[in-house]
C-alpha positions in Angstrom: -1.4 -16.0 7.0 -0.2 -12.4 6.7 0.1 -11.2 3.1 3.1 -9.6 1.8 3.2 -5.5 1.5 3.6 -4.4 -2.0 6.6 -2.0 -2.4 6.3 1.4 -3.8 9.0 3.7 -5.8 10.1 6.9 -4.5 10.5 8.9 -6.9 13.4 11.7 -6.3 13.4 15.4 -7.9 17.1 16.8 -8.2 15.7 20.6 -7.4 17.6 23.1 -6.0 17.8 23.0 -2.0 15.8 24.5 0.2 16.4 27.4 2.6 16.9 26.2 5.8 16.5 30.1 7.5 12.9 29.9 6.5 11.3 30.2 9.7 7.9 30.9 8.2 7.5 27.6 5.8 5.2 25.6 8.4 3.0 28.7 8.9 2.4 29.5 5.1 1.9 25.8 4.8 -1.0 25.6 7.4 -2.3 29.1 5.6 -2.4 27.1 2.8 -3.9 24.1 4.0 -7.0 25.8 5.7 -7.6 28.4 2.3 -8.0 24.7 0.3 -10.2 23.5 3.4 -12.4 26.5 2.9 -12.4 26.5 -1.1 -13.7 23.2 -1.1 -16.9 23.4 1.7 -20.1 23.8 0.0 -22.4 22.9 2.7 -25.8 24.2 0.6 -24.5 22.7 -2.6 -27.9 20.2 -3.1 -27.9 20.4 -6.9 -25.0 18.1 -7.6 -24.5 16.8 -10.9 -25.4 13.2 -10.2 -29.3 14.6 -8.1 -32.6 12.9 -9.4 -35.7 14.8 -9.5 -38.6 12.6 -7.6 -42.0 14.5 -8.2 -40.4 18.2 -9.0 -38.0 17.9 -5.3 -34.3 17.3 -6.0 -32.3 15.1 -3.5 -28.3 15.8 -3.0 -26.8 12.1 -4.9 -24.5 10.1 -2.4 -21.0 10.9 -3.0 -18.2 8.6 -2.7 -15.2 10.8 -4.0 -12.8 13.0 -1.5 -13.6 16.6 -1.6 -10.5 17.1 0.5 -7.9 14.2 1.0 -7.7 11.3 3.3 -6.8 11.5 6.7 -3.3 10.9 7.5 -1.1 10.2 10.7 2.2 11.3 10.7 4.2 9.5 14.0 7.6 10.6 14.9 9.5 7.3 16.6 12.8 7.1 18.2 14.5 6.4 15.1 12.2 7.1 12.1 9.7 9.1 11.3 6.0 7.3 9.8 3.6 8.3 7.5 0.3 6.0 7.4 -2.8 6.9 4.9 -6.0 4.9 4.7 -6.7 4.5 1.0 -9.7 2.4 0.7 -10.7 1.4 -3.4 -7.0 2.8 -4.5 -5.3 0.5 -6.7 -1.1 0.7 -5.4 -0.7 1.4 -9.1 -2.3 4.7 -8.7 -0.6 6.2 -5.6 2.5 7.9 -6.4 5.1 9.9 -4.1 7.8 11.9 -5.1 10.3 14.0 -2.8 11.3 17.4 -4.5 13.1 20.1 -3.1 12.8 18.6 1.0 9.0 18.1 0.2 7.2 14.5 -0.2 4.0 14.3 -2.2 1.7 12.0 -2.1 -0.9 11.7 -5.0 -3.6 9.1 -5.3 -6.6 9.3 -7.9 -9.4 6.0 -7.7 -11.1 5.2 -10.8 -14.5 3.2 -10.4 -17.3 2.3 -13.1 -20.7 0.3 -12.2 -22.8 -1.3 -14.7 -26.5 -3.1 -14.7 -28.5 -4.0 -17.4 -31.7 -5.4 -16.1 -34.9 -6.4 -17.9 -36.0 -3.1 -16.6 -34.2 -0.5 -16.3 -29.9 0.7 -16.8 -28.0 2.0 -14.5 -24.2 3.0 -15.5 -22.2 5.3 -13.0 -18.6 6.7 -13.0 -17.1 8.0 -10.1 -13.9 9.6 -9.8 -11.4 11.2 -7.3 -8.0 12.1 -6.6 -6.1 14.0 -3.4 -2.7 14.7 -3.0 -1.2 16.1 -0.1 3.1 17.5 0.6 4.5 17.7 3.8 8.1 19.5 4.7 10.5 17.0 5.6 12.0 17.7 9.3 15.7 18.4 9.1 17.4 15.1 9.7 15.3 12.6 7.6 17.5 10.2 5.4 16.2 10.5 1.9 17.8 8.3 0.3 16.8 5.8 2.3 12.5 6.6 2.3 10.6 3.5 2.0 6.8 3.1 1.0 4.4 -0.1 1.3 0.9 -0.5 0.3 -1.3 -3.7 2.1 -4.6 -3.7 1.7 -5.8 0.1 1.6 -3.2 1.0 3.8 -0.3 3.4 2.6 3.2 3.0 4.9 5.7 5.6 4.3 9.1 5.3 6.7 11.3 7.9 6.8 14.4 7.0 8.4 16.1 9.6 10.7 20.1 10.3 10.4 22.3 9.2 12.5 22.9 12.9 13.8 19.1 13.5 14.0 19.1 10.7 16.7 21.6 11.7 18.9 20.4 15.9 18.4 18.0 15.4 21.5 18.6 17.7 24.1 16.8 17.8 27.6 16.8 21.1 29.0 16.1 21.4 32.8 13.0 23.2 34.5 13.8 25.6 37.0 11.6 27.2 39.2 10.8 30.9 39.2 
């Protein structure tokens, strides 16, 4: 039996609206995608804070947090646009999304503690990590009307086109030269 999707607010931000003559928004947001993408690789970063030493040579420790955040597919469909993020370990308690100034954020941060106490020996980790990524809303998306669900890992965020955004299609003819 299929279990039931757990709902999640949207949080709205009364901000000021945005300009709609800025041409250049999707390019400084790509610019400031890749500088993060770039800031964050450390491909020669073996002593990591969690390394044992094993006769004087240091291995790098196994890492289960995000250094940059989850993958996430953004489909456009004839009357909606969809948002779907694989959030494996995230509580739905800890994923928020808020839409500010035509921009929706999502922010997720997983929490996760592991304790042993054997005859031998003690082992206590902590692990910890949190993303959050904004996208530009397309003109034409409904925001009052932007619904989230979370089902097992998986975050579903619908938002609904306007009635103008659906009819705005245009073909435009090929000619040849």
């Amino acid at each position: 039996m299929a279990e039931a999707a757990t709902k999640l607010p949207v949080k709205t931000e009364k901000k000021a609206p945005a300009r709609s003559d800025n041409w250049m928004g999707p390019f400084e947001s790509l610019r400031r995608e890749i500088d993060r993408l770039f800031d964050d690789f450390h491909p020669f970063d073996l002593h990591l804070p969690a390394t044992r030493s094993l006769f004087g040579r240091d291995f790098p420790a196994l890492r289960s947090d995000w250094s940059v955040a989850p993958a996430m597919d953004l489909v456009e469909k004839a009357n909606e646009y969809e948002i779907t993020a694989e959030l494996p370990g995230i509580d739905e308690k800890n994923v928020e999304i808020k839409l500010a100034s035509h921009t929706l954020t999502i922010k997720g941060e997983k929490k996760e503690e592991k304790e042993e106490k054997e005859k031998d020996y003690y082992l206590s980790e902590r692990r910890y990590g949190s993303f959050q990524r904004s996208f530009q809303l397309p003109e034409g998306v409904d925001t009052d009307k932007i619904d989230a669900t979370f089902n097992k890992g998986i975050l579903t965020v619908k938002l609904p086109k306007t009635a103008e955004a659906q009819k705005a299609e245009k073909k435009i003819t090929v000619k040849a030269a």
